[in-house]
Every structure is written in C-alpha cells, then in structure tokens.
N, CA, C and O of each residue as an XYZ file, in Angstrom:
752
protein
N      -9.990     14.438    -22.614
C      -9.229     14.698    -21.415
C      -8.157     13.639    -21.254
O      -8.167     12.813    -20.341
N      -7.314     13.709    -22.115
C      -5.775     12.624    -21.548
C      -5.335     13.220    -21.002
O      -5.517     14.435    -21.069
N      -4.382     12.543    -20.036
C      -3.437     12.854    -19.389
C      -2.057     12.259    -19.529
O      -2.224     11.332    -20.322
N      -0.620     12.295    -19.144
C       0.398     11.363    -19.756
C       0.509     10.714    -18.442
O       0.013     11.333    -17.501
N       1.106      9.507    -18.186
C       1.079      8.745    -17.453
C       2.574      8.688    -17.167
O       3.055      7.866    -17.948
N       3.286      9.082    -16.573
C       4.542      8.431    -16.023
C       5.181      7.284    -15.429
O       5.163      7.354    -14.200
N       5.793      6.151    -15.929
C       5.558      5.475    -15.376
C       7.290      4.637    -15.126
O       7.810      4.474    -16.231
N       8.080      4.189    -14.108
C       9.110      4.235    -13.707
C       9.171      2.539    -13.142
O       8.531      1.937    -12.280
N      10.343      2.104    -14.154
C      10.000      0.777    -13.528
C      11.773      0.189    -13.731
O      12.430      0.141    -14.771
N      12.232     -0.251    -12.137
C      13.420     -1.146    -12.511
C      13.238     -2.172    -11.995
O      12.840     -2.224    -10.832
N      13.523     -3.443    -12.849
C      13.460     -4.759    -12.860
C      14.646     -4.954    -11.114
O      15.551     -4.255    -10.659
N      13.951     -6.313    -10.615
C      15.295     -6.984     -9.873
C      16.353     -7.276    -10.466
O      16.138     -8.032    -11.413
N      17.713     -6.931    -10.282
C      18.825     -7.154    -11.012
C      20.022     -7.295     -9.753
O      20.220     -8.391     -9.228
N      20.565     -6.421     -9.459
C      21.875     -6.843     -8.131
C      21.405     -6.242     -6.739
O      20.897     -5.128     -6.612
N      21.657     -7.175     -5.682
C      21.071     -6.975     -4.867
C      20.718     -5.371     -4.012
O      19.973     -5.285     -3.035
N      21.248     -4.526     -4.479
C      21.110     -3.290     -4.243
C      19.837     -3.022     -4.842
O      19.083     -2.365     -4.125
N      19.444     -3.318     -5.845
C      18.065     -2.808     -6.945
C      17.498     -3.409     -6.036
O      18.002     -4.213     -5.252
N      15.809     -2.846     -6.130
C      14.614     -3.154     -5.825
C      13.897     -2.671     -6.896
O      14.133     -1.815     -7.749
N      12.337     -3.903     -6.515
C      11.604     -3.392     -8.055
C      10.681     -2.372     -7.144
O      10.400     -2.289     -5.948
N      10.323     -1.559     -8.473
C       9.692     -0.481     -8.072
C       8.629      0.238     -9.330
O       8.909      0.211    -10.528
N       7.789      0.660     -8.940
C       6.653      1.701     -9.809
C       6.187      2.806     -8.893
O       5.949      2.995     -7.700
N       6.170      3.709    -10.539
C       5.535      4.776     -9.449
C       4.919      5.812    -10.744
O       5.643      6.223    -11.650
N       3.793      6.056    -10.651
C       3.261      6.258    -11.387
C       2.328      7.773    -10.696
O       2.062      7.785     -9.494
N       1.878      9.051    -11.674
C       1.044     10.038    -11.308
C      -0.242      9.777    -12.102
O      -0.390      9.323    -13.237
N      -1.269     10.258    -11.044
C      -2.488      9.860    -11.565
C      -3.797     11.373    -11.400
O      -3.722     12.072    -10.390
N      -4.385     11.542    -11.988
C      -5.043     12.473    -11.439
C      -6.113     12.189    -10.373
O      -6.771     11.150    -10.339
N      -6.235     13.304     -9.428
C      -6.970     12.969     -8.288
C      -8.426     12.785     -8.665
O      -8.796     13.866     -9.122
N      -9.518     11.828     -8.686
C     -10.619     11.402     -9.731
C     -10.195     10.142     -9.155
O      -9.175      9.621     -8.704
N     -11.852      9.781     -9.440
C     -12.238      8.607     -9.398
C     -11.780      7.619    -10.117
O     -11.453      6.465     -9.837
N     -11.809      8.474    -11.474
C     -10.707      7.278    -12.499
C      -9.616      7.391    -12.416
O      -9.084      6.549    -13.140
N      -8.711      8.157    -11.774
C      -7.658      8.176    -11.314
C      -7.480      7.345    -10.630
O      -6.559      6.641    -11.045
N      -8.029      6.905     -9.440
C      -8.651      5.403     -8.189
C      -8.192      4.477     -8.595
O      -7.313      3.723     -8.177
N      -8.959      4.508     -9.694
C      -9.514      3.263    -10.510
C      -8.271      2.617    -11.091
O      -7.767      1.541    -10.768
N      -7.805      3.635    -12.172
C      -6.797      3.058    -13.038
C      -5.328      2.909    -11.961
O      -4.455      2.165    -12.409
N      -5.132      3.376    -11.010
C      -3.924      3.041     -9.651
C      -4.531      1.463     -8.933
O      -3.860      0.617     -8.343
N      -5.680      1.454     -9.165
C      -5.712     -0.114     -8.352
C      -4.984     -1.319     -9.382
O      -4.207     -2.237     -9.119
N      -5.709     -0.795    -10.863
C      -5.271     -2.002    -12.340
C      -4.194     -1.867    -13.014
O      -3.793     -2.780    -13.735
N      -3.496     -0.615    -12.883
C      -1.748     -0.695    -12.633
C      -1.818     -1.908    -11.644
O      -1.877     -3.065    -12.061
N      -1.809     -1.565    -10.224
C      -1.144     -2.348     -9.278
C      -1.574     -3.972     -9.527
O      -0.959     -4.863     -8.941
N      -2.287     -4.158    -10.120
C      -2.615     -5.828    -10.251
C      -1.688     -6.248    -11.653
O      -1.214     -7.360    -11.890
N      -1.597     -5.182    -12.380
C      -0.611     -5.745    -13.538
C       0.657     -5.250    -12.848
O       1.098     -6.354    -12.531
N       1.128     -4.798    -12.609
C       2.680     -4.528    -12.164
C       2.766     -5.783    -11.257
O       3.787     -6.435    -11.477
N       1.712     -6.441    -10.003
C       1.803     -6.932     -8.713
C       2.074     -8.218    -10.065
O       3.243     -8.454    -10.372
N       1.217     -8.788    -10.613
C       1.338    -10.074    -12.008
C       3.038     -9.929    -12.651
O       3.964    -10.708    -12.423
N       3.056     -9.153    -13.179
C       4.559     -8.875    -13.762
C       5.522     -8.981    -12.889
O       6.583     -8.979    -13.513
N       5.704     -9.074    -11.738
C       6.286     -9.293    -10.355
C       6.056    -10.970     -9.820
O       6.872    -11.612     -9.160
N       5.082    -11.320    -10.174
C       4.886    -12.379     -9.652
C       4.369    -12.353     -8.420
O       4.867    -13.176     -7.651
N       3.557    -11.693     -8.005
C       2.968    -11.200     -6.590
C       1.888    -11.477     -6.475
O       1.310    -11.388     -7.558
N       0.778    -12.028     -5.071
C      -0.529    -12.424     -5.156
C      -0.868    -10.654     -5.670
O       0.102     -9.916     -5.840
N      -2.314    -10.109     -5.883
C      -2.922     -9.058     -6.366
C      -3.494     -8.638     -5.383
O      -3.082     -7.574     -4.922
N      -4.766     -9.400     -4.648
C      -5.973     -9.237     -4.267
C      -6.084     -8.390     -3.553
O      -6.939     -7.523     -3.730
N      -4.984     -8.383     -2.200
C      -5.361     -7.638     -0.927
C      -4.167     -6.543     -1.556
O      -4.301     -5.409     -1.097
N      -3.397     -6.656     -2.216
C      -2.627     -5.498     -2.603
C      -3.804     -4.210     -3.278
O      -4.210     -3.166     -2.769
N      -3.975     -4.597     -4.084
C      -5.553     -4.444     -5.100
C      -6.433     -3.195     -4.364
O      -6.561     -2.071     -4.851
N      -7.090     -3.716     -2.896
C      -7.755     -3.268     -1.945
C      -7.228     -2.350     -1.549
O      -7.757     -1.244     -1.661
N      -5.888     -2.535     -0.894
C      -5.355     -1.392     -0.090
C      -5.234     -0.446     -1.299
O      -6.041      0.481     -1.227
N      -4.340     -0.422     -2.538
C      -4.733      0.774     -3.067
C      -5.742      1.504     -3.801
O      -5.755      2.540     -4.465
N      -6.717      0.485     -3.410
C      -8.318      1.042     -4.195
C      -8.556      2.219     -2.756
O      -8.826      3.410     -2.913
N      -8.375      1.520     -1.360
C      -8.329      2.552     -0.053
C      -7.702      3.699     -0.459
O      -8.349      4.740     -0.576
N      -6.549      3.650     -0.686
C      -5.979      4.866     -0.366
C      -6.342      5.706     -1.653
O      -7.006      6.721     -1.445
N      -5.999      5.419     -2.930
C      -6.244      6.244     -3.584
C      -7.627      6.893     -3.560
O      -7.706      8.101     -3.338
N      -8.670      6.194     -3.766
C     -10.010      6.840     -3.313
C     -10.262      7.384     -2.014
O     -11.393      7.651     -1.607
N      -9.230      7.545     -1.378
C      -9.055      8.856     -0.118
C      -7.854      9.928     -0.911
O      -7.812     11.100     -0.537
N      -7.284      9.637     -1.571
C      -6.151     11.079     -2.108
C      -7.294     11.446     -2.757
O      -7.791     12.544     -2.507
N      -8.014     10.378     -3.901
C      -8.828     11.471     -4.628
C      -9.964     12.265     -4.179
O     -10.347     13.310     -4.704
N     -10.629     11.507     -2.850
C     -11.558     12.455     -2.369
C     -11.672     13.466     -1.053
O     -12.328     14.491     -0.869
N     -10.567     12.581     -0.063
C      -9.943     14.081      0.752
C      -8.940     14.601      0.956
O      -8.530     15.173      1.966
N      -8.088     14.272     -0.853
C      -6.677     14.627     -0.643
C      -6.607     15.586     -1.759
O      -5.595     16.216     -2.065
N      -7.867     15.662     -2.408
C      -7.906     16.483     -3.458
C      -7.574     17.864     -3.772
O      -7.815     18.730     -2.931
N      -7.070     18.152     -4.843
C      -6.528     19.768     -4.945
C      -6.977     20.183     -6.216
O      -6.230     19.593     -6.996
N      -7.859     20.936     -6.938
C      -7.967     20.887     -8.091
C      -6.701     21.125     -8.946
O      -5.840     21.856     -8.456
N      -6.495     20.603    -10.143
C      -5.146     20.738    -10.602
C      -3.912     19.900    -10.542
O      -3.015     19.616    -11.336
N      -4.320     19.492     -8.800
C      -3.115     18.511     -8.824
C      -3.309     17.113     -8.884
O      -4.461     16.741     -8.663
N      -2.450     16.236     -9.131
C      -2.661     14.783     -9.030
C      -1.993     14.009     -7.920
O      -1.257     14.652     -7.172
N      -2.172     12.531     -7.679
C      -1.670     11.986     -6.445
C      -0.490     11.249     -7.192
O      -0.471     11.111     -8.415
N       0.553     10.761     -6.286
C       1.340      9.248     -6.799
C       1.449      8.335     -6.097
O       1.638      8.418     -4.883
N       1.310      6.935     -6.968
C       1.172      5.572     -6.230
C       2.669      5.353     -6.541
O       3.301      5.708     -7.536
N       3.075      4.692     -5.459
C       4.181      4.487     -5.488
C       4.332      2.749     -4.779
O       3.831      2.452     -3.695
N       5.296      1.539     -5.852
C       4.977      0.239     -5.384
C       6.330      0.044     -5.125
O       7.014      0.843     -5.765
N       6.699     -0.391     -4.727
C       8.020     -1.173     -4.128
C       8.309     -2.105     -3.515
O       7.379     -2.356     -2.749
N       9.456     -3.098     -3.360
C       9.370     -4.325     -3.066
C      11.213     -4.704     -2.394
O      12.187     -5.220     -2.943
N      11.010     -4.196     -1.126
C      12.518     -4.989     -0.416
C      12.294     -5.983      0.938
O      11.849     -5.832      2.076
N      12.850     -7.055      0.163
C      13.151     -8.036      1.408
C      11.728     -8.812      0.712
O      11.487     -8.737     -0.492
N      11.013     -9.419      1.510
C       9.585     -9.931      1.837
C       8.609     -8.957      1.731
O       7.584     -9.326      1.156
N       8.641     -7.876      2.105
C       7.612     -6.720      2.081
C       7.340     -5.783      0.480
O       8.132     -5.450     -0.401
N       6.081     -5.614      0.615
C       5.906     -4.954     -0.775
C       5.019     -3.612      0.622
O       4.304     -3.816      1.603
N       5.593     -2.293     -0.034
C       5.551     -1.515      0.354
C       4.720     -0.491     -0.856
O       5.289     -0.117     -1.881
N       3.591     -0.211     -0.584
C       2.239      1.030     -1.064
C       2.044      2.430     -0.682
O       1.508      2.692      0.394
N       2.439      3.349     -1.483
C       2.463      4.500     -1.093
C       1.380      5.271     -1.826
O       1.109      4.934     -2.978
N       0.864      6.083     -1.361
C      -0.055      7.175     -1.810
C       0.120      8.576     -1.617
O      -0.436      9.092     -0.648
N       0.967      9.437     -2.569
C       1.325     10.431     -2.254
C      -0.200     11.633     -2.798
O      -0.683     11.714     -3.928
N      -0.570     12.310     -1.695
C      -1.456     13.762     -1.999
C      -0.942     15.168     -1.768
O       0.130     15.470     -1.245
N      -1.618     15.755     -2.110
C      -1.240     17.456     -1.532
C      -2.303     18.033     -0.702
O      -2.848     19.087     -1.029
N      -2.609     17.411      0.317
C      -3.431     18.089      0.955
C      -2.922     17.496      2.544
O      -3.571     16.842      3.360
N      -1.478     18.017      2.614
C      -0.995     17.526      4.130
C      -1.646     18.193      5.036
O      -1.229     17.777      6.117
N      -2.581     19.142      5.234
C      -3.448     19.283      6.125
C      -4.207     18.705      6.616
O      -4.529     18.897      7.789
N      -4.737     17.793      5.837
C      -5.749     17.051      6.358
C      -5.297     15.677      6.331
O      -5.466     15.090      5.263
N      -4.742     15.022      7.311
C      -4.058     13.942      7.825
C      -5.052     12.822      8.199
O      -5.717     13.003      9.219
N      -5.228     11.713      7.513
C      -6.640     10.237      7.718
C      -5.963      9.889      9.403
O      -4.986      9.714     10.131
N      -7.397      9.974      9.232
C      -7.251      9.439     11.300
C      -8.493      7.758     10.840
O      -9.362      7.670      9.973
N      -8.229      7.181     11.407
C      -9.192      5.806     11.582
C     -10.228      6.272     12.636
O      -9.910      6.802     13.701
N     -11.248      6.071     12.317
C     -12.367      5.950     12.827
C     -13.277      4.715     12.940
O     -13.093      3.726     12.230
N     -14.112      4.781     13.711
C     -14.736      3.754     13.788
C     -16.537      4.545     13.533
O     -17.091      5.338     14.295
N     -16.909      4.151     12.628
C     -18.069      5.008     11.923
C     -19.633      3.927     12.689
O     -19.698      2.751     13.047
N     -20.697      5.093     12.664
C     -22.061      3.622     13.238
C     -22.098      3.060     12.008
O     -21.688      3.355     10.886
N     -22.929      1.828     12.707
C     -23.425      0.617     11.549
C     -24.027      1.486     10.703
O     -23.736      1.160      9.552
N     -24.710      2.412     10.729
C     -25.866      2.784      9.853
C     -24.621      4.066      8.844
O     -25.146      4.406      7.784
N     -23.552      4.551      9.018
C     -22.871      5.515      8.175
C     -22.775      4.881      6.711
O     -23.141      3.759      6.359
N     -22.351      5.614      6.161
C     -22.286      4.837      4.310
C     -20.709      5.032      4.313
O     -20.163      4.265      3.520
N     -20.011      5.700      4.868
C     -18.846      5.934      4.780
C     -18.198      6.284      6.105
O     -18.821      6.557      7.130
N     -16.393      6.236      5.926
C     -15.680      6.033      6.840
C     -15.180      4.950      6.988
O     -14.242      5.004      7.784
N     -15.443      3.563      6.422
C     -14.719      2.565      6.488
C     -13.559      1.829      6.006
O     -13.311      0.673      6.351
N     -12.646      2.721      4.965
C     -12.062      2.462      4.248
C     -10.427      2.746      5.141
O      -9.437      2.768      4.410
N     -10.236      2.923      6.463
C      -8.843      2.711      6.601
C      -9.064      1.753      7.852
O      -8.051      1.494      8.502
N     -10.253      1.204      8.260
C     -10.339      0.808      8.814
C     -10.233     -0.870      7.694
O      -9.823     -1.849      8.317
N     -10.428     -0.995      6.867
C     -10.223     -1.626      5.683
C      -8.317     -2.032      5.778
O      -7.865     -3.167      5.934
N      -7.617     -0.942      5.653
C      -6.044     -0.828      5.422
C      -5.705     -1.354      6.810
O      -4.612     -1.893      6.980
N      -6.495     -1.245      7.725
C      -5.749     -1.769      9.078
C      -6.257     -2.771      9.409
O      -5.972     -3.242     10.510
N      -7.380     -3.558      8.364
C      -7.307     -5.040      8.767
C      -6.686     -5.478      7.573
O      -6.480     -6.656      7.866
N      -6.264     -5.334      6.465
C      -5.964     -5.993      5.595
C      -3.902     -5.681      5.353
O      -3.084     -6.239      4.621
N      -3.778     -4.620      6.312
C      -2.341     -4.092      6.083
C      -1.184     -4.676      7.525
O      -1.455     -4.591      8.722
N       0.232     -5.307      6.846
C       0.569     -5.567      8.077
C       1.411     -4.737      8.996
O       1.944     -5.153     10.025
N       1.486     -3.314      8.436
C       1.493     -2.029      8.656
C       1.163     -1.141      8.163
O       0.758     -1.342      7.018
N       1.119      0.341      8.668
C       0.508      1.574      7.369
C       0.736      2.496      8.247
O       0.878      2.147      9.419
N       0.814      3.734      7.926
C       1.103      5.297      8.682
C       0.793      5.885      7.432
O       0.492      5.477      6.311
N       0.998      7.198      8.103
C       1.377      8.576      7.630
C       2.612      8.976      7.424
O       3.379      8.555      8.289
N       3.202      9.761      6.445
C       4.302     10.837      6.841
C       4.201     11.817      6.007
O       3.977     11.813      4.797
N       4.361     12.564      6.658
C       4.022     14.324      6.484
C       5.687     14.441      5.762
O       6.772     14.054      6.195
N       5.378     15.015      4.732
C       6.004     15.482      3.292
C       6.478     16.824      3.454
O       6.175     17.605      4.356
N       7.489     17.071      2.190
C       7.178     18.323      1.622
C       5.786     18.945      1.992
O       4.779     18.250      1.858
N       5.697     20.245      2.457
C       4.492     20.872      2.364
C       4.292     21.457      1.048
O       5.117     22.174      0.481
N       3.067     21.092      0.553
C       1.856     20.635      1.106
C       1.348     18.961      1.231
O       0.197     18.576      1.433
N       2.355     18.268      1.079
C       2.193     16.973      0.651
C       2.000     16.067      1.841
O       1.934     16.470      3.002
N       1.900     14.613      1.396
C       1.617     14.061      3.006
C       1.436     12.428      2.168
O       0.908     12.440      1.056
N       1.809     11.345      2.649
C       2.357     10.157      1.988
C       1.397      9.157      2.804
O       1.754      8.740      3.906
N       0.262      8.812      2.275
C      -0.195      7.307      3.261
C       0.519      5.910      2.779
O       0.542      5.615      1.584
N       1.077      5.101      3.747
C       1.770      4.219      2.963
C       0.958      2.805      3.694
O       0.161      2.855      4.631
N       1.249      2.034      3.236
C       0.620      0.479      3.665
C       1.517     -0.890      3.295
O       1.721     -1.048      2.092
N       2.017     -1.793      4.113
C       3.396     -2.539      3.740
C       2.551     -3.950      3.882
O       1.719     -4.153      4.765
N       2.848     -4.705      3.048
C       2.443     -6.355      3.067
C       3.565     -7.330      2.844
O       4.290     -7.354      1.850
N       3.640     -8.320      4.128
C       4.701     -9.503      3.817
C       4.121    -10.490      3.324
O       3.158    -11.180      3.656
N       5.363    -10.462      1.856
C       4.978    -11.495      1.405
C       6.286    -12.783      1.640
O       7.496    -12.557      1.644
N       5.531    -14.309      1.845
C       6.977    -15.014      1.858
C       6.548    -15.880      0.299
O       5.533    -15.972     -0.391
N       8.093    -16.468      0.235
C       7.784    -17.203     -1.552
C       7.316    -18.320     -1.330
O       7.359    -18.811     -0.202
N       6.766    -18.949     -2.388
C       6.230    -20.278     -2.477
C       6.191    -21.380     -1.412
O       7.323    -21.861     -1.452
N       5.655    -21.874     -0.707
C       6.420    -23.118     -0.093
C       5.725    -24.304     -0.301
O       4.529    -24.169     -0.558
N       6.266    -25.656     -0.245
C       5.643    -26.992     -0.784
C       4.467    -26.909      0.491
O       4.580    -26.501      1.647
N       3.048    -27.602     -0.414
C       2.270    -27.920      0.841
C       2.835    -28.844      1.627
O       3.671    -29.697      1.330
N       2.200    -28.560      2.887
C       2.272    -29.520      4.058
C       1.547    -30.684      4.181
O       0.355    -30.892      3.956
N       2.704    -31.654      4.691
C       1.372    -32.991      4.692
C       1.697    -33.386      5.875
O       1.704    -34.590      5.618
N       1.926    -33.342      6.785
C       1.675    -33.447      8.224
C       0.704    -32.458      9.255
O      -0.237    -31.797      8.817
N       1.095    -32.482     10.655
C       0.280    -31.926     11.483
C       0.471    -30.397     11.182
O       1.108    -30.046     10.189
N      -0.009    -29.616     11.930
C       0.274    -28.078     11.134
C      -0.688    -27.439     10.264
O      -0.806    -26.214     10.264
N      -1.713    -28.549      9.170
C      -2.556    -28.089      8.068
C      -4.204    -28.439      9.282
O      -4.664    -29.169     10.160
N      -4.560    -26.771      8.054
C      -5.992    -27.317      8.607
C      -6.480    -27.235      7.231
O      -6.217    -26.336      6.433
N      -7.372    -28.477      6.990
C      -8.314    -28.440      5.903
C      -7.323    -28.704      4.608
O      -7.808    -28.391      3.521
N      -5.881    -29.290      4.611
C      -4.998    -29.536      3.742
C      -4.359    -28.222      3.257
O      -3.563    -28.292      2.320
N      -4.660    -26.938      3.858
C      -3.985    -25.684      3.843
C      -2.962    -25.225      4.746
O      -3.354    -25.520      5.875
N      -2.159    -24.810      4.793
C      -0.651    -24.544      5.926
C      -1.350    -23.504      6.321
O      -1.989    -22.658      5.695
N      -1.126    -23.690      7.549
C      -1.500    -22.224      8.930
C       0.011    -21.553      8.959
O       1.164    -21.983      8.923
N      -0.662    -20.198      9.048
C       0.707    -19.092      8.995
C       0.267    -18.458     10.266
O      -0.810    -18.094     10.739
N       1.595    -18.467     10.663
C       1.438    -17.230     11.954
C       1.706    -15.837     11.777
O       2.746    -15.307     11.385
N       1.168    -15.579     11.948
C       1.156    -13.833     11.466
C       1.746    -12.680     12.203
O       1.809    -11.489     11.901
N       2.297    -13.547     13.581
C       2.794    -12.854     14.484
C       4.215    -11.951     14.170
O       4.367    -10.739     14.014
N       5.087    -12.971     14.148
C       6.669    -12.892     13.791
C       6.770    -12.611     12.613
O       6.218    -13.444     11.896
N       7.515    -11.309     11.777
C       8.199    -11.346     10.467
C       9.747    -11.756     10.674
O      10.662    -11.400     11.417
N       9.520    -12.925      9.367
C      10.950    -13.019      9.199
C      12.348    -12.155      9.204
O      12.418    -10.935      9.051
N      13.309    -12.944      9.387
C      14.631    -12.033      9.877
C      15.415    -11.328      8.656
O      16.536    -10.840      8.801
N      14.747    -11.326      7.507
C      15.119    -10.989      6.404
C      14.319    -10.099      5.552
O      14.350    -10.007      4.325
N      13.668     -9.521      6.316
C      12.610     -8.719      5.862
C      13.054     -7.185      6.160
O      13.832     -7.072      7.108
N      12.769     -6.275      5.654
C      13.114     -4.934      5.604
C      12.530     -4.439      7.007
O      11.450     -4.807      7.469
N      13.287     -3.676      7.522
C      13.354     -2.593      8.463
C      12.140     -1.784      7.964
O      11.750     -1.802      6.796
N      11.575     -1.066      8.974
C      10.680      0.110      9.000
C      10.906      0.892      8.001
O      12.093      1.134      7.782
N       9.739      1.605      6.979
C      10.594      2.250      6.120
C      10.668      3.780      6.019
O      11.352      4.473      5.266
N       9.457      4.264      7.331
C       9.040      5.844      7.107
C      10.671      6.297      7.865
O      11.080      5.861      8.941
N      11.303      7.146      7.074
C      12.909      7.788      7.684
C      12.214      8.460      8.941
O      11.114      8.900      9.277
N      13.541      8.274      9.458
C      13.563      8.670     11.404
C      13.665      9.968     10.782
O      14.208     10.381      9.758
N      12.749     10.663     12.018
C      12.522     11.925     11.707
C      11.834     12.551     11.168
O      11.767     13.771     11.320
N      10.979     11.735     10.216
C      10.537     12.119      9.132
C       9.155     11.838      9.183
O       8.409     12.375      8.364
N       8.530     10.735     10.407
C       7.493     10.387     10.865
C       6.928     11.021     11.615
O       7.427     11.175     12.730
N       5.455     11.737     11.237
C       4.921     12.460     12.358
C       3.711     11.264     12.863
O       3.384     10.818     13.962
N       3.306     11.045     11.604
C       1.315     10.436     12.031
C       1.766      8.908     12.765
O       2.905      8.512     13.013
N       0.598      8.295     12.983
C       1.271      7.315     13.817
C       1.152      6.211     12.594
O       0.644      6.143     11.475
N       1.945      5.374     13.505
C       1.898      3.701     12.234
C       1.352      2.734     13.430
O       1.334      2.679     14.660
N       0.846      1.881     12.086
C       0.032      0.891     12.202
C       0.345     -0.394     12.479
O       0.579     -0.832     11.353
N       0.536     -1.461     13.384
C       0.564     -2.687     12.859
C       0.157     -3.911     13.582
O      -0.216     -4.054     14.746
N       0.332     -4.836     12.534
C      -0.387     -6.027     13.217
C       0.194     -6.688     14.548
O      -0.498     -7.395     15.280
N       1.546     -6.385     14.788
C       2.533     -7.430     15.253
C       1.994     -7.009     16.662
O       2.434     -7.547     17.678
C-alpha cells in the first residue's frame, strides 16, 4: 500500500517568500503519524523548536483521520511561517462535522485532544472550505534567539516571557475575512 507523497517546499529568499510545506497524507493513523515526523523535520530544517509544534499536529491530524475521515480521501498538513508565527493547518473533507472543544469527565478516554490545541496553541479556529472541506488551523509565536539574562527578570537563570502581547511584527490574523465561520481561539 504506497502512496506518493507530495511535497512543496520554498526556502526564505525575498521578503515576499515565506517558507512553507504542504504535504497530502492519507486519512489513517499512519497518515497521523507520518504528518507529525514531517513536521519535526521540516520544523529542524527551518530551524524551529519541534515539540509543541509536534503535538498540535499529532491533535489535529488524528482528528482529520478519525472524524474527518472519508474513505478514499486524504487530509493536508499545511506549515507555514510569516512574521514570528508559524501557522498549522489541517485540511479534511468532512466539513460537516466541525471540532467543537469540549470538556470531557475525568473518567472519558477521549475528547481531550483540542482541548490539548487550546492550551498549547496561541491561536486556532476553523474555516469552512470548499465544500466538502473544512481547515483546522493552529498558529504559534515564535521570537529568535535572545542572549540569556543576567539581571532581575530571570527565574531560576531562565528569562520569563510574557505571553500576553505579540510583537508588532508579527502577522495579522490569517483565516480571510469572510471566509471565517467556526470560532477562533486565543490566548491573548
């Protein structure tokens, strides 16, 4: 059972470019799977932390593949990167059935996984697609390097970040006006 992998990649080059991947996967578990270990080698080849990137699309894709599923069809991860923000998309075909967050009992085995994207995401929505399609996306700021701190400010010799304010150089909202039905998410 192969499948071909598509896979779309432009380097940073003039400030108009952004880097980007985007890759089709089949809806399957190993489909999941192999969209999370793309994203840690593309996020590496970028120079990007992995971890919580990693997570969010282990979330989403293991929701395209299990309630976004269509037999036949496959999902696309889609990575991108403007300004500070790296922006995660999960495209399915099953825009009918739109992820709502829940809050599941202690004792459920499942349901916890966007509740996952909305603590670990510093935004995320929906947008309703082409029918039948439907796009979960999830955005993380990242800022570059900075020298540690050796004054007041550190706790434990680590720099405290405020998580409140994104910088003034960071990309605008990215679901197009108009184009947003489900609601978005965020930390701020």
């Amino acid at each position: 059972m192969n499948q071909e992998i598509t896979v779309t990649e432009t380097p940073a080059q003039p400030a108009d470019r952004f880097p980007h991947f985007t890759v089709l996967l089949s809806s399957t578990r190993r489909g999941a799977r192999l969209a999370r270990l793309l994203t840690e080698a593309q996020l590496r080849h970028w120079g990007l932390p992995t971890e919580t990137a990693s997570q969010l699309v282990a979330e989403l894709a293991a929701n395209a593949a299990t309630h976004g599923r269509v037999p036949g069809r496959d999902f696309r991860l889609m990575l991108y990167v403007i300004g500070g923000t790296l922006r995660i998309e999960v495209t399915d075909t099953r825009g009918d059935r739109l992820p709502e967050l829940q809050h599941p009992e202690g004792t459920a085995e499942s349901g916890r996984g966007l509740l996952l994207v909305d603590a670990l995401a510093d935004r995320w929505g929906v947008t309703e697609d082409r029918f039948p399609r439907k796009t979960v996306w999830a955005e993380l700021c990242f800022s570059g390097p900075e020298p540690a701190p050796t004054g007041p400010g550190t706790a434990g010799g680590l720099p405290v970040k405020d998580l409140g304010e994104k910088e003034p150089d960071q990309a605008p909202p990215f679901p197009p006006v108009g184009q947003h039905r489900g609601a978005a998410h965020s930390r701020e």
